[in-house]
Biopython code that builds the backbone (N, CA, C, O; Angstrom):
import numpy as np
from Bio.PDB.StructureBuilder import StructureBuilder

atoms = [
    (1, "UNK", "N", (65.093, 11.820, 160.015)),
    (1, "UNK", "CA", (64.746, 12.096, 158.639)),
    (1, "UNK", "C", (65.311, 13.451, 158.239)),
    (1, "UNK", "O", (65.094, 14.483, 158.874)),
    (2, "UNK", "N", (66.096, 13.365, 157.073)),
    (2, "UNK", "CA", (66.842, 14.995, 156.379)),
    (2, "UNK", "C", (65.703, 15.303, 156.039)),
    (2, "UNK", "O", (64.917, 14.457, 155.615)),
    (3, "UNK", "N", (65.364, 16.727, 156.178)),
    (3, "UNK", "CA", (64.416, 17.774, 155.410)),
    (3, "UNK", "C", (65.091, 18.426, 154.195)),
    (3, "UNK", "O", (66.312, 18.584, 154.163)),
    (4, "UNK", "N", (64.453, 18.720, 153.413)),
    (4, "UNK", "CA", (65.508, 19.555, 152.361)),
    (4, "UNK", "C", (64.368, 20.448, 152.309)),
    (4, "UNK", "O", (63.207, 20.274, 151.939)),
    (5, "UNK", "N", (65.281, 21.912, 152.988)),
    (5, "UNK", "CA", (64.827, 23.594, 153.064)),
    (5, "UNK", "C", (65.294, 23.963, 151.965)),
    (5, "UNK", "O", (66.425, 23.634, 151.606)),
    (6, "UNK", "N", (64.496, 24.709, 151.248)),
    (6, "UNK", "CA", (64.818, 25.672, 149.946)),
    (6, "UNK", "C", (64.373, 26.821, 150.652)),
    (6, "UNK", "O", (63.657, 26.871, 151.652)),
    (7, "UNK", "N", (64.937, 27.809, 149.946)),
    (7, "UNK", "CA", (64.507, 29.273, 150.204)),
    (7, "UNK", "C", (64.682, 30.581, 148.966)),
    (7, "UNK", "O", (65.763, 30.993, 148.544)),
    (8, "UNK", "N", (63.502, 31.005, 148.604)),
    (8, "UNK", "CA", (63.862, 31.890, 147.724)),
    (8, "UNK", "C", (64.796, 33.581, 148.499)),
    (8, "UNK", "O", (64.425, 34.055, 149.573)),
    (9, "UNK", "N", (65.658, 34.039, 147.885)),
    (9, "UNK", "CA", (65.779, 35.109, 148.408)),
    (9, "UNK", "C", (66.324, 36.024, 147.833)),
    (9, "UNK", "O", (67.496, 36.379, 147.703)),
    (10, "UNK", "N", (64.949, 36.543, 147.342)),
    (10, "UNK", "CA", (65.038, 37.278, 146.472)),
    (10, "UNK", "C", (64.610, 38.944, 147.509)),
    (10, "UNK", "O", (63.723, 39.081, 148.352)),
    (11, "UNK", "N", (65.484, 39.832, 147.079)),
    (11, "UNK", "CA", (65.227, 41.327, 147.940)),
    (11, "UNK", "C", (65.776, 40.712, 149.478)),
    (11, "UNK", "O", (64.736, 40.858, 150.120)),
    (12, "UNK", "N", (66.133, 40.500, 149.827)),
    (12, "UNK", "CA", (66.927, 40.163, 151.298)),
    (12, "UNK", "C", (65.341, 40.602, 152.068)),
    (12, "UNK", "O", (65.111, 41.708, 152.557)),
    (13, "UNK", "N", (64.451, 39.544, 152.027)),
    (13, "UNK", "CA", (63.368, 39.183, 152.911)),
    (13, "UNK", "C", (64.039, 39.004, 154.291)),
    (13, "UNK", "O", (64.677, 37.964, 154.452)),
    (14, "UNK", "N", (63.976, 39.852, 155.256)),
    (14, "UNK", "CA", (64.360, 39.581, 156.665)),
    (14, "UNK", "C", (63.397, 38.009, 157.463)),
    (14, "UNK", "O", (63.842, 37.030, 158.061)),
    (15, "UNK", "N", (62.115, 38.372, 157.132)),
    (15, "UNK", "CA", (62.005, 37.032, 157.493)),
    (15, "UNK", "C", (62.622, 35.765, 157.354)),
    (15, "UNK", "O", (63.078, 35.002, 158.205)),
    (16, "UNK", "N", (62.539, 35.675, 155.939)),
    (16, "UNK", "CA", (63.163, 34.678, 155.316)),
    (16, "UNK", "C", (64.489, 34.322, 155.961)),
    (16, "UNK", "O", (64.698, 33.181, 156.374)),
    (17, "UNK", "N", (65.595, 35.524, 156.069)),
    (17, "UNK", "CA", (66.703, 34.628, 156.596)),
    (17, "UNK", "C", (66.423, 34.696, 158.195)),
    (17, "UNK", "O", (67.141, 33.888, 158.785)),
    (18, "UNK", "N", (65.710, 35.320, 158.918)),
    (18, "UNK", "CA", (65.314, 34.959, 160.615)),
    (18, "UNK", "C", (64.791, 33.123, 160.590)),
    (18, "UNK", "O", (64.850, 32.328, 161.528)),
    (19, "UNK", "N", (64.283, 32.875, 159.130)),
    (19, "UNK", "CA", (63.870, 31.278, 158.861)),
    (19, "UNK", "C", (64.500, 30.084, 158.908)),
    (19, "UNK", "O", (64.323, 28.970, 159.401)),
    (20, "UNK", "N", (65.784, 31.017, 157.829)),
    (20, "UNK", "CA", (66.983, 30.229, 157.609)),
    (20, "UNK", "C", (68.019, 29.941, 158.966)),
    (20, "UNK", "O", (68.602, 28.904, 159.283)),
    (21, "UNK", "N", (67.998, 31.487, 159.722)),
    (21, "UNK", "CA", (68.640, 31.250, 160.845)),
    (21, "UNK", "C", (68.011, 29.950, 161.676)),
    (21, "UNK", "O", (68.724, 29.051, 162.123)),
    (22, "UNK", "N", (66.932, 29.982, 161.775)),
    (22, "UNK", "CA", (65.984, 28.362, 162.833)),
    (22, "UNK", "C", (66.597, 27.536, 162.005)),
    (22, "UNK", "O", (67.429, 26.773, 162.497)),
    (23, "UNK", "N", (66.358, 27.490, 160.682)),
    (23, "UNK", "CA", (66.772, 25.944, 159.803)),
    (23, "UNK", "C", (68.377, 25.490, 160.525)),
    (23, "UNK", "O", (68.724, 24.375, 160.912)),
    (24, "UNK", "N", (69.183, 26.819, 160.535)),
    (24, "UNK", "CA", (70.526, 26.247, 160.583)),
    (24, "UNK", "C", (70.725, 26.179, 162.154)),
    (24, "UNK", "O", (71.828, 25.757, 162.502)),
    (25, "UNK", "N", (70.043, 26.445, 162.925)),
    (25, "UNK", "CA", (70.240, 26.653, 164.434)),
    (25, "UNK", "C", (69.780, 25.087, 164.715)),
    (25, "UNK", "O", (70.315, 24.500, 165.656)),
    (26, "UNK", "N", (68.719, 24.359, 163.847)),
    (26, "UNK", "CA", (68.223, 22.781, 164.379)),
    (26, "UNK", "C", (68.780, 22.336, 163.351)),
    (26, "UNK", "O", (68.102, 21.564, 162.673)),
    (27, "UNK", "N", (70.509, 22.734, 162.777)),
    (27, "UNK", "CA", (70.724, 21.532, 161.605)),
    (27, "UNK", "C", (70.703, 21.356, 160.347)),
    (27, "UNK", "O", (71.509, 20.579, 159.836)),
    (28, "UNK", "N", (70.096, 21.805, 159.848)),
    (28, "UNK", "CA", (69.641, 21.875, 158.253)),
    (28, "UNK", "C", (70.746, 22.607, 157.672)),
    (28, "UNK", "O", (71.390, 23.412, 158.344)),
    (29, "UNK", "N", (71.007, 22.357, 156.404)),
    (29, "UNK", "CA", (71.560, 22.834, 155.219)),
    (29, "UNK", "C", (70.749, 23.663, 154.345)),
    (29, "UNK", "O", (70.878, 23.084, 153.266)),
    (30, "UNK", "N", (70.005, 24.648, 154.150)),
    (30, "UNK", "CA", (69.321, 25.070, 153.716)),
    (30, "UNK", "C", (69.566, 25.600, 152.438)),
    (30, "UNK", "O", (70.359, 26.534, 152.326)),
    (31, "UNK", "N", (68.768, 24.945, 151.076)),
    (31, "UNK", "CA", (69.601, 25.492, 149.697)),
    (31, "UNK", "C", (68.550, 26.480, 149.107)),
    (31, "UNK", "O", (67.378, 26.350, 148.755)),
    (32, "UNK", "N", (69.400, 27.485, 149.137)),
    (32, "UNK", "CA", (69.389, 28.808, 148.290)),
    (32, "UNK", "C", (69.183, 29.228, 146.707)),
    (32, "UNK", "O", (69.754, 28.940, 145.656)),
    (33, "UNK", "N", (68.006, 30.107, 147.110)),
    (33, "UNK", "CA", (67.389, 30.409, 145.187)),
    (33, "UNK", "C", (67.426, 31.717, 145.135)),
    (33, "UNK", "O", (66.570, 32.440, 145.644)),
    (34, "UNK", "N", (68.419, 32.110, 144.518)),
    (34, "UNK", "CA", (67.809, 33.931, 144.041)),
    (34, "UNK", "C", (68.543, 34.304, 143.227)),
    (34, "UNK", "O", (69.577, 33.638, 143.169)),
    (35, "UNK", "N", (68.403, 35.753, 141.992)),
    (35, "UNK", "CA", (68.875, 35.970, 141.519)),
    (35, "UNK", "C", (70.015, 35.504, 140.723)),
    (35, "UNK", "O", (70.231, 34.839, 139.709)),
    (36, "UNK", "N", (70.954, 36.460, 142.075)),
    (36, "UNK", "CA", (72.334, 36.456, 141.676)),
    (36, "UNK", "C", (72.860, 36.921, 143.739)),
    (36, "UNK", "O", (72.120, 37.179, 144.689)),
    (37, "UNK", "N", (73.875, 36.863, 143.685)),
    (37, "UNK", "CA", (74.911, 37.173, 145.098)),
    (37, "UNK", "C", (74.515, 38.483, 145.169)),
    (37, "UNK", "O", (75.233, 38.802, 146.117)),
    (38, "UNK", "N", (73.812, 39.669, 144.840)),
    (38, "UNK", "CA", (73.169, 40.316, 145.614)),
    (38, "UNK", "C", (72.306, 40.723, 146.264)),
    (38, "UNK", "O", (72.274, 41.827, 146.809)),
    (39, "UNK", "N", (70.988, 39.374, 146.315)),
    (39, "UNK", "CA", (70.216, 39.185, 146.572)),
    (39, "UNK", "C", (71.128, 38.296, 148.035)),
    (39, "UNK", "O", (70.341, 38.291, 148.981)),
    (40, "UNK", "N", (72.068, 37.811, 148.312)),
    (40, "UNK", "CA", (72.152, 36.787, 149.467)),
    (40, "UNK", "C", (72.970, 38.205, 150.775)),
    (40, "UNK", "O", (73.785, 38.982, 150.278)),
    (41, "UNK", "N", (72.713, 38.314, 151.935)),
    (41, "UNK", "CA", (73.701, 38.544, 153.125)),
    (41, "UNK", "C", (74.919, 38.092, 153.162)),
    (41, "UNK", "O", (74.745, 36.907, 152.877)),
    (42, "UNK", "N", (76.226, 38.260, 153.347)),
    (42, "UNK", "CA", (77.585, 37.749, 153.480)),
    (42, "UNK", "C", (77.583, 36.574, 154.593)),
    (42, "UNK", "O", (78.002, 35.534, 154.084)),
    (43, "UNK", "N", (77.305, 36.449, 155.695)),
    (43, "UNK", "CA", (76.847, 35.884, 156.375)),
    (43, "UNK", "C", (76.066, 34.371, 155.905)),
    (43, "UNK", "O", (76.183, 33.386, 156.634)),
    (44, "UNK", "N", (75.340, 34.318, 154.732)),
    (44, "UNK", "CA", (74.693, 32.870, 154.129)),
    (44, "UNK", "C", (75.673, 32.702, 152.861)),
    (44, "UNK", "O", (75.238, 32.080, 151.891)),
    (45, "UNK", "N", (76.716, 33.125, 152.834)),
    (45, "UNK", "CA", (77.394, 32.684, 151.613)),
    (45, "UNK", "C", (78.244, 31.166, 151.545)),
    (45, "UNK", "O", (79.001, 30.473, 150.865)),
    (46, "UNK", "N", (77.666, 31.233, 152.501)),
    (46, "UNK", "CA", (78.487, 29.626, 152.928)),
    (46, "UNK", "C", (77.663, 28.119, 152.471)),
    (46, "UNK", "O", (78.004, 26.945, 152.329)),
    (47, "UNK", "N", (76.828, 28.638, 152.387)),
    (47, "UNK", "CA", (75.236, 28.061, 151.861)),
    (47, "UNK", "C", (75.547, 27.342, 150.420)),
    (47, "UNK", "O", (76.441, 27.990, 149.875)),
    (48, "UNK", "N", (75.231, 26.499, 149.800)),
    (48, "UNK", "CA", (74.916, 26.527, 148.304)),
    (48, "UNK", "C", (73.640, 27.229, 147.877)),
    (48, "UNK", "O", (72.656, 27.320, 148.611)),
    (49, "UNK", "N", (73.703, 27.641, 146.840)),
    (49, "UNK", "CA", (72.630, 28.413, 146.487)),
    (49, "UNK", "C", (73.294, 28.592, 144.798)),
    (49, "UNK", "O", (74.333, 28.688, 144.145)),
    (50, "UNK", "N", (71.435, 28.538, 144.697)),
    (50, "UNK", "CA", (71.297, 28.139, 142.928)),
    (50, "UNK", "C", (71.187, 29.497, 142.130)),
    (50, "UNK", "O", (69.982, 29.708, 142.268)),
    (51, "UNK", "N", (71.556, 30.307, 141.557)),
    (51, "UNK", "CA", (71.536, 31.447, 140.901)),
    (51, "UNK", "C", (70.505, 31.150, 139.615)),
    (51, "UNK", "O", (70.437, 30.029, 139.111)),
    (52, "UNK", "N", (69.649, 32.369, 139.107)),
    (52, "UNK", "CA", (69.301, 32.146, 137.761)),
    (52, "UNK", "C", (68.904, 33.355, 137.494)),
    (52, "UNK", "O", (67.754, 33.546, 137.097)),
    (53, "UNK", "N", (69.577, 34.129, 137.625)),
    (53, "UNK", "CA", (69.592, 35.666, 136.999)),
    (53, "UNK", "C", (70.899, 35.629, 135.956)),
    (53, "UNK", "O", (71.148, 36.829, 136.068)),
    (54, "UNK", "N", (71.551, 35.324, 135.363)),
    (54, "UNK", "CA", (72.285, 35.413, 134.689)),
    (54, "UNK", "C", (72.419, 34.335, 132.974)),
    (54, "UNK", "O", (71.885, 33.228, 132.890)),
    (55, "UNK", "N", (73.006, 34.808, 132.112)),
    (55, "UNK", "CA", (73.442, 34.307, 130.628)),
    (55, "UNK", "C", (73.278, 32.461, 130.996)),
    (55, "UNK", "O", (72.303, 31.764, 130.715)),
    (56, "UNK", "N", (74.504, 32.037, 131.662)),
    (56, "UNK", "CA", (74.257, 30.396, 131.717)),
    (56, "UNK", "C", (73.476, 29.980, 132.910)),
    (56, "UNK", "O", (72.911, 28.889, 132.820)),
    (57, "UNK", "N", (73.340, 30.665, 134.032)),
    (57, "UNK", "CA", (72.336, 30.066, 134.905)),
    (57, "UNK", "C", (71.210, 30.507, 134.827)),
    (57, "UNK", "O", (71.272, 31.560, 135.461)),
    (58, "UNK", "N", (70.115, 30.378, 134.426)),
    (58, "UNK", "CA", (69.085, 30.504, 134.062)),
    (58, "UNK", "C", (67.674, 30.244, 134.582)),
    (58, "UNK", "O", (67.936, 29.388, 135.427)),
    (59, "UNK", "N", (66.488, 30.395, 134.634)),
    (59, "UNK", "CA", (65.071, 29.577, 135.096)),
    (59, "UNK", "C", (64.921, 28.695, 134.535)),
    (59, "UNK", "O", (64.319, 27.737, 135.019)),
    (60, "UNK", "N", (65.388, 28.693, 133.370)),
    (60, "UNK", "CA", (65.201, 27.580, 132.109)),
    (60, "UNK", "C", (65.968, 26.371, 133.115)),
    (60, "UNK", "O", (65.216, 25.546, 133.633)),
    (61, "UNK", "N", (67.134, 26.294, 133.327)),
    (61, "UNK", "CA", (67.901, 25.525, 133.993)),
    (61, "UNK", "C", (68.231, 25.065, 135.530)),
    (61, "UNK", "O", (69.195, 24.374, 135.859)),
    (62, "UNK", "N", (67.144, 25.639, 136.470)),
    (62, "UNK", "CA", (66.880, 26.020, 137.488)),
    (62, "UNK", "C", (66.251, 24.709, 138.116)),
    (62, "UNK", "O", (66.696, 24.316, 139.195)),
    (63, "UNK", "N", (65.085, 23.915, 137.390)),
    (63, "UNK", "CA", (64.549, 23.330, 138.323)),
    (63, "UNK", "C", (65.601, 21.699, 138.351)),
    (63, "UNK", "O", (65.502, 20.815, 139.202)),
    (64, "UNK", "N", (66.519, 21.712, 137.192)),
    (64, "UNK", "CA", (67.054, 19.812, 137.152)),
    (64, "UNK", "C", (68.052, 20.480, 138.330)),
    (64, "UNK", "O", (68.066, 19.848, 139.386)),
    (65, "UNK", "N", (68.634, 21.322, 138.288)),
    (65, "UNK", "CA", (69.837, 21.820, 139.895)),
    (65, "UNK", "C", (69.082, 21.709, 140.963)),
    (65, "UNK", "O", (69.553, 21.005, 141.856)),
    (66, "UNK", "N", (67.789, 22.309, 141.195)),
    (66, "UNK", "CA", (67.314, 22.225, 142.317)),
    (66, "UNK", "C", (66.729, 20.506, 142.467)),
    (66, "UNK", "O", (66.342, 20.215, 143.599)),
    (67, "UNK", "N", (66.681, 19.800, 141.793)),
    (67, "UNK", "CA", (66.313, 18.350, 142.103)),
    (67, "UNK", "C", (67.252, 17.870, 142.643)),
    (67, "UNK", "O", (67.223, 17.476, 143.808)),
    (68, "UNK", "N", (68.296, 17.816, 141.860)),
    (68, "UNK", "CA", (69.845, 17.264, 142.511)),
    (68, "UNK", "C", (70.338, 17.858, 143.671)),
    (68, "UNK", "O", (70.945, 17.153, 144.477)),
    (69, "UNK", "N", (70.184, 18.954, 143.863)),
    (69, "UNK", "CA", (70.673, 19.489, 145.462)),
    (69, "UNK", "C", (69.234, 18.694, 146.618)),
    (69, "UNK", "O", (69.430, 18.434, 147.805)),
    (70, "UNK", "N", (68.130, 18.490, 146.020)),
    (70, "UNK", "CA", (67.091, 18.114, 147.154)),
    (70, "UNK", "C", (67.592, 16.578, 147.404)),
    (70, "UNK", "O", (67.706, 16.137, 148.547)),
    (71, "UNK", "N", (67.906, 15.738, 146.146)),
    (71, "UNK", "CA", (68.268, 14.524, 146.130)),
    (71, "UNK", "C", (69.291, 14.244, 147.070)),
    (71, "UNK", "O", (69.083, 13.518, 148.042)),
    (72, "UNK", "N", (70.566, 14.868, 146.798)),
    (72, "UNK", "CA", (72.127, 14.939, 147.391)),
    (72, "UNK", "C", (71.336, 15.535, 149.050)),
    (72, "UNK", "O", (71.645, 14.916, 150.069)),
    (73, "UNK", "N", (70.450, 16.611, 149.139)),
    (73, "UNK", "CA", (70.360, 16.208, 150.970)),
    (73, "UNK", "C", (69.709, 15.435, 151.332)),
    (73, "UNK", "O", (69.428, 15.489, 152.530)),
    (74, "UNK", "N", (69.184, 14.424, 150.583)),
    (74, "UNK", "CA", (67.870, 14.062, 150.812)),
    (74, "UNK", "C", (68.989, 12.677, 151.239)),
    (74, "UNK", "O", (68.796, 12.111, 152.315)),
    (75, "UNK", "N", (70.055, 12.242, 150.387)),
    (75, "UNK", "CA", (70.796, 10.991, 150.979)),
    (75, "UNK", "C", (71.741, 11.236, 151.594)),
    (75, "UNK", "O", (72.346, 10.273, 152.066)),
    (76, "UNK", "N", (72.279, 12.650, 151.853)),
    (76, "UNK", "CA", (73.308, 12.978, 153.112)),
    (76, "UNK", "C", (72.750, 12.612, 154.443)),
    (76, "UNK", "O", (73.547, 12.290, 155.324)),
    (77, "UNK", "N", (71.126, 12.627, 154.759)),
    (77, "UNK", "CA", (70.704, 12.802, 155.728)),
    (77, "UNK", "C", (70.927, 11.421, 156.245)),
    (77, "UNK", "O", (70.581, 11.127, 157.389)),
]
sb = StructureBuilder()
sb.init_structure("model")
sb.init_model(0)
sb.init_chain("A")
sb.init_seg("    ")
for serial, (resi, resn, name, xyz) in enumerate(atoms, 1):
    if name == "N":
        sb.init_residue(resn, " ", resi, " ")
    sb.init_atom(name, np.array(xyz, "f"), 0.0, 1.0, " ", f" {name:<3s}", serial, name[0])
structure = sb.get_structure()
């Protein structure tokens, strides 16, 4: 069964990516919520991840992206 990991990361929470590191160490694709790219490590940029700090990406527009990325892992798996 695919899991679909979200993760907020917002302020570079060390936990959070020590989390992400387990997610991707057993597999997972883990999709990414924060800001903007200075909220992410260089290292998880490889990730998709949903931005909504900015003019067109938005909160307003945040949750139909995050359905479709849960959907799309949800039938990759």
């Amino acid at each position: 069964m695919q899991r679909a990991i979200r993760a907020a990361c917002t302020g570079k929470n060390a936990n959070v990516f020590y989390e992400l590191g387990m997610a991707e160490a057993m597999g997972h694709q883990p999709i990414l919520i924060a800001p903007d790219a200075t909220h992410l490590p260089f290292d998880k940029a490889h990730w998709r991840c949903h931005m909504y700090g900015g003019k067109r990406l938005t909160t307003r527009n945040l949750r139909p992206r995050i359905v479709k990325a849960i959907e799309e892992t949800v039938v990759a798996g």
